[in-house]
C-alpha positions, 0 to 999 in steps of 0.5 A: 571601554565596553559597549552598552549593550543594544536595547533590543538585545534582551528582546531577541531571546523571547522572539526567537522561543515564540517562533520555535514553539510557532514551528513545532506546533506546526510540525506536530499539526502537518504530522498529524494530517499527514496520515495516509493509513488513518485517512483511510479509515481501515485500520481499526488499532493505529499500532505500530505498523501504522504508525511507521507507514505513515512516518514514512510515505512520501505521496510526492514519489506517486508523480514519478511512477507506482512502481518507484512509489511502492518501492521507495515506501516498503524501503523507507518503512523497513529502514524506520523500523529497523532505527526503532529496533524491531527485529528482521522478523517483526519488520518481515510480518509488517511488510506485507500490510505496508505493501497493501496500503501503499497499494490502496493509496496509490489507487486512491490517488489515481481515483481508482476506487472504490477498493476493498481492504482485505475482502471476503467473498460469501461464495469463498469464506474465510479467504481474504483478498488483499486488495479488491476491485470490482468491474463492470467488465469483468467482476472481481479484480484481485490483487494479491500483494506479496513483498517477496515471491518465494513460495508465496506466488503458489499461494496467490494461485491457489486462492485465485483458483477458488474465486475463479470457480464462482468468478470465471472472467474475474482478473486475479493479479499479483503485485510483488517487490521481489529484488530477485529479478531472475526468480520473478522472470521465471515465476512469469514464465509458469503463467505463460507455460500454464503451469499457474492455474488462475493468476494471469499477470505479476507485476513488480516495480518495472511494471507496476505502471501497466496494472494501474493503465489497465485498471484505468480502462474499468469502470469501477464500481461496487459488487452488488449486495451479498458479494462480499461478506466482509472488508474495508473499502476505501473510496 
């Protein structure tokens, strides 16, 4: 003889939708918070560079260290974006602002602000900086953020000479992510054997932690009015 089913049976169906939907409304409300770039308030379009950074950002691997962050970030952006189908090249443009962001986040998170976005000096027009501090023991404080070294380093130095002219104890930094560990040792060794003009430090995942201890020692604080002509700050 079969069985009646139990009365609470039919009831179980409804329950379990409520709570699905209760789990998906708070998955859609974590997401939205969860928005590093757009709680920044630098970003004037949120595209699709954005959008990929802050699906993939993971502030928990700050506590292991910068290096492993910004490492694991640009990974995790990069394979994101490849899911979604964008090309090498297109994933290879966004890098760059990624690194950049992460960047700022990480200061952000160490309280290492106030930092500027892309900052133009009156003194050096239409050169804009990736990554601003400003110092009370030194002035500017640049860091150039490059994903890749390549050729890109000669750049970095270049730009860094121009600022120097109107700066000359500012600081002027280059944090890559370069994989090629024996293309990054010799592009060090140019700052050592003098052969880069005004870049005085790169640093990388292994050492990431050094610039971040060194920037600790400043006082930070902002450049007094007509330094800068224009950029994004975050505080």
């Amino acid at each position: 003889m079969r069985r009646a089913a139990p009365r609470y049976a039919g009831a179980v169906s409804p329950i379990i939708r409520i709570v699905v939907s209760w789990l998906l409304c708070l998955t859609v409300v974590r997401g939205a918070t969860n928005s590093p770039v757009r709680e920044l308030g630098i970003v004037r379009t949120y595209g699709d560079t954005a959008e990929i950074f802050d699906h993939s950002v993971k502030l928990a691997d700050l506590d292991r260290s910068v290096g492993y962050f910004l490492l694991q970030t640009i990974q995790i952006c990069r394979s994101n974006a490849a899911v979604q189908g964008k090309s090498p090249q297109s994933i290879g443009s966004m890098g760059g602002s990624w690194l950049e962001w992460a960047t700022l986040i990480a200061l952000k998170a160490r309280g290492l602000t106030p930092a500027y976005w892309q900052a133009e000096f009156a003194a050096v027009p239409n050169n804009f900086n990736d990554v601003t501090l400003w110092s009370k023991e030194f002035g500017p404080v640049i860091i150039s953020c490059k994903t890749s070294l390549r050729e890109r380093y000669k750049q970095a130095d270049l730009e860094a000479v121009a600022l120097r002219a109107h700066y000359p104890d500012g600081k002027f930094f280059l944090l890559t992510l370069d994989a090629d560990k024996k293309h990054l040792a010799r592009t060090r060794k140019k700052i050592v054997d003098k052969d880069l003009l005004a870049l005085q430090a790169i640093y990388a995942e292994d050492n990431a932690d050094e610039l971040f201890a060194f920037l600790k020692t400043l006082t930070l604080v902002e450049p007094r009015q007509g330094v800068l002509h224009s950029g994004k700050v975050v505080r």
